[in-house]
N, C-alpha and C positions, 0 to 999 in steps of 0.2 A: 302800744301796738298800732301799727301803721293801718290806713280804713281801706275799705275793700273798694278804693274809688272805678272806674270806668273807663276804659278808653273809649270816644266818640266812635270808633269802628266796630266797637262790643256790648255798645250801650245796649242794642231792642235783640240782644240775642235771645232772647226771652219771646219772640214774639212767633218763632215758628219752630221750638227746640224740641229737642226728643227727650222726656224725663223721666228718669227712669224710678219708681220708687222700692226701696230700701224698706221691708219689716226685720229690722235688725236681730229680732230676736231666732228670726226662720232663717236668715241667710246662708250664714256660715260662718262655721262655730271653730275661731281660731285656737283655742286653750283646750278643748276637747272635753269642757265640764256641760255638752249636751244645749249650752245659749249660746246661739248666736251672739257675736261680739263685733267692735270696731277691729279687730285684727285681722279676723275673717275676711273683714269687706275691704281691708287695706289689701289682705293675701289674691284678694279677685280682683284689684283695678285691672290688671292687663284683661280681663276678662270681658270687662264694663266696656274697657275702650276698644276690644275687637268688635264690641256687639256693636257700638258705633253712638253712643249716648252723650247728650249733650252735657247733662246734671243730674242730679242723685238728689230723691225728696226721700229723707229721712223723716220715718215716722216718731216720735216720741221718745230720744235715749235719755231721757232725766232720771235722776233719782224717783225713784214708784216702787210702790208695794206691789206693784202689777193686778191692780181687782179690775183693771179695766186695757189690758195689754199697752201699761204706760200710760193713758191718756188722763191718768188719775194721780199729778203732779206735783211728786213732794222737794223739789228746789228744781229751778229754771236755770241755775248756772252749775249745775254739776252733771255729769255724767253716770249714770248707774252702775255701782261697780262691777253687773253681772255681765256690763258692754264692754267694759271699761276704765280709761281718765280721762281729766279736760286736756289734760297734753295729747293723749291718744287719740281725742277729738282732731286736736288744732294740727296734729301732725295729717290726719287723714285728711282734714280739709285743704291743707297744702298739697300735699301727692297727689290729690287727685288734680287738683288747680295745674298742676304743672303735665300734667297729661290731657290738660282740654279739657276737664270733667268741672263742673262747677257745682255748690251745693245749696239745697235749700232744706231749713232746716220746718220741725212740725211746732205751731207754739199753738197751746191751747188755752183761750182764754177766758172761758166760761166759767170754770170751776178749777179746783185745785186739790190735791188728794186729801183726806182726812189726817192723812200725817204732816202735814204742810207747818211749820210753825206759826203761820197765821192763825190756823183753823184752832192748834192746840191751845193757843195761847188766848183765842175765843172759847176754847171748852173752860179753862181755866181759871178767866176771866169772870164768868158767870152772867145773870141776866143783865141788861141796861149799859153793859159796858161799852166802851170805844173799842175793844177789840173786835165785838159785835157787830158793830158798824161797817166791817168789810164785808160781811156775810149777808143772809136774807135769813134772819131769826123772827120767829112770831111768836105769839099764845095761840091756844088753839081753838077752835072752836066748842061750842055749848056750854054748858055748866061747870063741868070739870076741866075742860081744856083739852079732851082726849078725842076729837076730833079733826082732822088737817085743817091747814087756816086756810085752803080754800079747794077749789077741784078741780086741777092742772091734773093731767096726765105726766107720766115718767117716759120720757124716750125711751126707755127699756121696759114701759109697760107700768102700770100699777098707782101709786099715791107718789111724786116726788116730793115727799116730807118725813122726817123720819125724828121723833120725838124723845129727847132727851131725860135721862133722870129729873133735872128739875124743872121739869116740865114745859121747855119749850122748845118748840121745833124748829129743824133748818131746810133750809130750801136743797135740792138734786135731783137735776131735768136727767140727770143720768143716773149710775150706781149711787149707795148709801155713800160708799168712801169718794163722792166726788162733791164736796159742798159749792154752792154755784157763789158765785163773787158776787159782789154788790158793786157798778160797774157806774154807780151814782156819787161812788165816794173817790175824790182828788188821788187818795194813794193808792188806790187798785190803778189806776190810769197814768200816777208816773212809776210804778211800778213795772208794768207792763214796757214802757217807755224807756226806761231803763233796762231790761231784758233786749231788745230790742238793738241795743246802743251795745249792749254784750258781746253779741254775735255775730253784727255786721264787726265789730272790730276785731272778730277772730278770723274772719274772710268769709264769712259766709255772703252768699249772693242773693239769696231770695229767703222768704217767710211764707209757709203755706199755715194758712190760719182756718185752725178744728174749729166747727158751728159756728162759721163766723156771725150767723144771723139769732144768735141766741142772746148775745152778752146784757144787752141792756133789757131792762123789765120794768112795766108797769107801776112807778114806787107805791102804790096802792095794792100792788098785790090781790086783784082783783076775781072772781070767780067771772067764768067766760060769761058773754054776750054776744046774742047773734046783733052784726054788725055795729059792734064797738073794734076799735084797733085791739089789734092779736096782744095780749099780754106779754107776751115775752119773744116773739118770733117777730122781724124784721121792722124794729120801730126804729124810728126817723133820728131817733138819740143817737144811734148808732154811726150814722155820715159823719159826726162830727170826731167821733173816734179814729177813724179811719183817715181822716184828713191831717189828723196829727203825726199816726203812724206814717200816712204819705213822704212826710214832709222829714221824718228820719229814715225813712229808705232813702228819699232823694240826695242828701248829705252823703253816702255810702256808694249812690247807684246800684242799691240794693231793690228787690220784687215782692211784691208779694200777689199770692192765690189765695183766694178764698175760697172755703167749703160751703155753699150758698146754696141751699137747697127751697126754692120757691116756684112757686107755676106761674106767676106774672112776671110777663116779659120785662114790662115797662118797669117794677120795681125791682126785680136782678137787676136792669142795666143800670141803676144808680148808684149800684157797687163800683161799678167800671169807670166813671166818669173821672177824667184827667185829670185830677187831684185826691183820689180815692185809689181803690187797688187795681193795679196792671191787669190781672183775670182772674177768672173765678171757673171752678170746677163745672162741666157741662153734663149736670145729671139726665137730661132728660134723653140723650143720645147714648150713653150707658144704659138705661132700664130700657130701650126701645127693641120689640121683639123684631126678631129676625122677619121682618117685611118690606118690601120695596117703599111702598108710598109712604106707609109709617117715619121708613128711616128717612127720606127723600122731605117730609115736614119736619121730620126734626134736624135736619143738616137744615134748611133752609128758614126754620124759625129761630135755631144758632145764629147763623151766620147774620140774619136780621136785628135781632137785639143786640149781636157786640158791636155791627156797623153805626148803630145808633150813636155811641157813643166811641167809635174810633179805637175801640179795643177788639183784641186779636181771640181767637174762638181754644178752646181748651178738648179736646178729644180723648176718648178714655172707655178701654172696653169693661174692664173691670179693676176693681182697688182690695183694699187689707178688709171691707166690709161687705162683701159681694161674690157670689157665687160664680166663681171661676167661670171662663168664655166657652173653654170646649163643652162643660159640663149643661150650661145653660141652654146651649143652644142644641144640644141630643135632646131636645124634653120638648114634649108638647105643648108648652108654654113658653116663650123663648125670651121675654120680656124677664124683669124684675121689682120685685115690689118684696120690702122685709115681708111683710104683714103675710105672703103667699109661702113664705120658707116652711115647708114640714120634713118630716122623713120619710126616705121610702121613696120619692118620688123619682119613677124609670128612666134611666137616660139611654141615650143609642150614643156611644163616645164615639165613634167611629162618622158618623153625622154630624154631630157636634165637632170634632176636630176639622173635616170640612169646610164649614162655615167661619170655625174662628181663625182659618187660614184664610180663607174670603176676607172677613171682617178686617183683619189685620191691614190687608191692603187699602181696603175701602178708609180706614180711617189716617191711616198714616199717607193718602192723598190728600185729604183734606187742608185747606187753609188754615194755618192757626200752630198750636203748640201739641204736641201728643205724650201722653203720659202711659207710661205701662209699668206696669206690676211686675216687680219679681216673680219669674216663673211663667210667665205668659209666653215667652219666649220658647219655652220648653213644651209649653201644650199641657202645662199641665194639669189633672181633673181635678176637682171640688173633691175631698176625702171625708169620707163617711168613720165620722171620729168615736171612738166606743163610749158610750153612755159615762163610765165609770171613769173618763180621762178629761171630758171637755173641760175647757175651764173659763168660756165667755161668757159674764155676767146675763146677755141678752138671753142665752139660754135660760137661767134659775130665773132670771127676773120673768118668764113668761110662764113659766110655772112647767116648763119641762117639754113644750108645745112646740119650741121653736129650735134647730139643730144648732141654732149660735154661726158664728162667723168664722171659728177655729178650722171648718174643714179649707178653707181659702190661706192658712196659717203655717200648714204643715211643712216643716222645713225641709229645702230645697237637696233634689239630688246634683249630686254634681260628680261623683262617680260610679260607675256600675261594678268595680271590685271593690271599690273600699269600705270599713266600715258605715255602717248605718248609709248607707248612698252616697259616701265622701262627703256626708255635711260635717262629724267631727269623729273624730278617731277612738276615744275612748268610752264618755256615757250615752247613754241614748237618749237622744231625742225630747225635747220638753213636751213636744208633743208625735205621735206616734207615724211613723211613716208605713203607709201601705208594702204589702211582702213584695210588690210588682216596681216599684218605688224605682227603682236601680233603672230599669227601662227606659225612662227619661233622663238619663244621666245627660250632663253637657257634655262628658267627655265622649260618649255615644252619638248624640247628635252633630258634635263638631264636623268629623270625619263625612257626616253622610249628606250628601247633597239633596236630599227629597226631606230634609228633617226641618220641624219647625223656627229651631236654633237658625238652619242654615237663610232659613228662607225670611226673617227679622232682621238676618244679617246684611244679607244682600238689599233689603226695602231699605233699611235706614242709611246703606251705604247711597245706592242709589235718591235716596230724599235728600241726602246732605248735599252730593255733588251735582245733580240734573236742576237747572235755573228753574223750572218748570213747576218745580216745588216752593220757590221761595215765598213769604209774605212779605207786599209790600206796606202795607199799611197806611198806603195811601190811602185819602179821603174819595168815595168814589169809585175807588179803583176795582174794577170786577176781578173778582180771585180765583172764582170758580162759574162754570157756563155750564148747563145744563144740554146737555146732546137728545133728538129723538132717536126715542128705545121702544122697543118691547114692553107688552106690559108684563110687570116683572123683573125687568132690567133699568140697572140705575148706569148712566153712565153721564160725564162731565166731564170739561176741557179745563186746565189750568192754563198756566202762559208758555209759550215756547214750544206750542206743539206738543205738552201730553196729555194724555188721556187716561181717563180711568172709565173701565165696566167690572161690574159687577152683577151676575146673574142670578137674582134669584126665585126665577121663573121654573115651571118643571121639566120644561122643555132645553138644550141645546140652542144660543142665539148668534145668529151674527154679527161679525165686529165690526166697526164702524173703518174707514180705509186708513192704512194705517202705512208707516214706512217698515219701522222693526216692532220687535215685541219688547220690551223691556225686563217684565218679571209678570211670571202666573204664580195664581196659588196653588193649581193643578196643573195636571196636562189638558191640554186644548185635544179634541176630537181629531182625529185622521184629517176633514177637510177647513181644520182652523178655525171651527165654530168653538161657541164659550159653552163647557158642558155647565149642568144648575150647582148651583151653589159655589161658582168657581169667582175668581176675580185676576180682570191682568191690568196692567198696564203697558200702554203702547205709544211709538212714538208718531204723530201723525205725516 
């Protein structure tokens, strides 16, 4: 099969794209057995490419038992057959190629699911073995060994060790059924390497890489210490992985994104550096509560660490792990943190969909590359999933404390007559759609020009074609120019004469002078003042 190479005019398209991400399982459900499938999302390209979307970040479709919604990987070259096949893969990967859609696919390389023939063929194997050797097996602590081999936390809370009949333990920074890889041994690394070599030669274009800052660990395996290096969170083992990966995307002209979750500037940007990965996911402008200054340092401590290193900024309101935009920002809280998720907590939707109409604009001016969520488009809210239905590990894993991720999950409406919301025609739903559900249909929003569908449509149309949008990536080159504002008002020049404000003052402000208006996220006041919580763009 021919390699997914480049043309020198399409090479850095990756550098200011609109990406749209794909939870396959919520999308649209082509076969009507209630999963979302790849037939689904072949049945919506034309959909994709009205909205105006550069690529498609498909989340997880491998083979999985789903304990962790796919991310808990039992073969890296098959397709799950609740999506799908690998043909139905490669055939989707071309349709959309040939409509201007390009794809990137999710590789997770931390861990692997417990049904993985690796991991069985470690259960099987028994203690001291080489199949062992891929894994993080220990003895355990004290006299009997019934104690964990040391005291890491579980990203989903609790012991990551989970102790076997004959008595030894394995390592999972995540669920029981995700064993974590041992990223020390040669064949986890051309393993991986060869995945890799997979799927750029089935046309895919980019690699968005799950915890990319988790894979390598301590081979000591050591209990914390304040100020020793993090055991397992962003060691220096790690650049050299990444350099290799580089170096087979560059064969392909292949990308990749990392899911890099760190507070130090200076060590995120050494993910980025020009023989490491293209970009990396920008969490800290995602949790940033709905405030001017707040958001105003974190676009500007963005923009700062990726220029360090001549990579382009990744923008992103929310993702498949994150408490939907309209939802988040109706609450009194408008920020994000796992740790703060309970139930119960009041939202004003009707304020929230405001803002995440605001937001939308403010982020999609930004420099850089923008990711959005299936469904975002639509407005639609965080759903309060019935106790006796969830099924995110992060829930059980907190002990019942936490609502889990599933209300961000709920599969998409797309029609207001058809069954189940026109997600699929015959069963319902894997997981439950609200009675009001239909309301946000696309086919509802199409039609109406004040809808949030309409107004995604017109930003992305307008970001693709107005010069004023572009990344240069030049070294130097200023991308974005800060304007005096109100306090409370964020506003900024890009090149070519536009402008962005964003008001999130209490008050109605003035717009800076301007020639036309381009796109609000409201209506403007009688005298062309910016009402609060609105955002436009304008051309100067």
């Amino acid at each position: 099969m021919a390699a997914n190479r480049p043309s020198e005019s399409t090479a850095n398209w990756w550098r200011d794209a609109a990406i749209y991400q794909i939870y396959v399982r919520s999308f649209a459900d082509g076969d009507g057995d209630g999963t979302g499938d790849l037939a689904g999302v072949r049945a919506r390209l034309p959909y994709l490419v009205e909205l105006g979307v550069d690529a498609l970040w498909f989340t997880p479709w491998y083979l999985s038992p789903l304990a962790d919604g796919g991310y808990d990987v039992a073969d890296y070259r098959t397709i799950d057959p609740a999506f799908g096949t690998l043909a139905e893969a490669e055939k989707l990967i071309a349709e959309a190629r040939e409509l201007g859609i390009r794809t990137i696919i999710d590789i997770v390389p931390n861990h692997v699911s417990d049904q993985h023939a690796w991991f069985r063929a470690a259960l099987e194997a028994g203690s001291g073995s080489p199949e062992r050797d891929l894994f993080h097996f220990r003895k355990g602590r004290g006299p009997d060994g019934a104690t964990p081999p040391n005291d890491w936390v579980s990203e989903f809370g609790g012991t990551p060790w989970t102790r076997l009949d004959d008595g030894e333990w394995y390592l999972h920074l995540f669920a029981t059924q995700q064993p974590d890889l041992n990223w020390a041994h040669p064949a986890v690394r051309q393993e991986h390497e060869e995945v890799l070599r997979f799927w750029f030669e089935r046309g895919v274009s980019g690699v968005r890489i799950d915890s990319a800052a988790l894979l390598a660990k301590d081979p000591a395996l050591p209990d914390f210490a304040e100020g020793d290096p993090h055991p397992f969170v962003d060691r220096d083992e790690l650049h050299d992985i990444y350099r290799a990966w580089r170096a087979i995307g560059d064969e392909y002209g292949g990308v990749f994104v990392g899911e890099v979750w760190l507070p130090d500037a200076e060590r995120f940007a050494r993910y980025l550096r020009p023989d490491e990965l293209h970009t990396a996911f920008n969490f800290n402008f995602l949790a940033c509560p709905w405030d001017a200054g707040l958001l105003r340092t974190a676009i500007d401590d963005t923009l700062s660490e990726h220029a360090s290193v001549g990579a382009p900024a990744t923008w992103v309101l929310c993702n498949h792990d994150v408490t939907r935009t309209v939802t988040r920002y109706g609450r009194a809280e408008t920020g994000f943190d796992f740790d703060a998720k309970t139930f119960g907590t009041p939202t004003d939707l009707a304020l929230g969909t405001r803002r995440a109409r605001a937001a939308a604009l403010l982020s999609l001016a930004l420099p850089g590359a923008a990711y959005l969520y299936q469904g975002e488009e639509l407005g639609l809210p965080e759903v309060d999933i019935p106790l006796d239905r969830i099924q995110d590990p992060m829930h059980f894993r907190k002990g019942g404390a936490d609502p889990g991720r599933d209300g961000c999950r709920v599969p998409l409406p797309w029609s207001a007559q058809g069954p189940y919301a026109g997600f699929g025609a015959d069963a319902e739903p894997w997981l439950p759609q609200p009675v009001d559900w239909a309301s946000y249909a696309a086919d509802l929003q199409s039609d109406d020009p004040d809808s949030m569908l309409t107004l995604y449509r017109e930003a992305l149309r307008l970001r693709r074609e107005e010069p004023g949008f572009a990344t240069t990536g030049e070294p130097g080159a200023p991308e974005l120019t800060w304007l005096d504002a109100a306090p409370g008002v964020l506003a900024f020049s890009r090149t070519d004469g536009l402008l962005c404000v964003v008001n999130l003052a209490a008050e109605a402000a003035e717009l800076p002078g301007h020639t036309a208006v381009l796109l609000a996220s409201g209506p403007l006041d009688g005298a062309g003042r910016l009402p609060q919580d609105t955002a436009v763009w304008l051309r100067a």
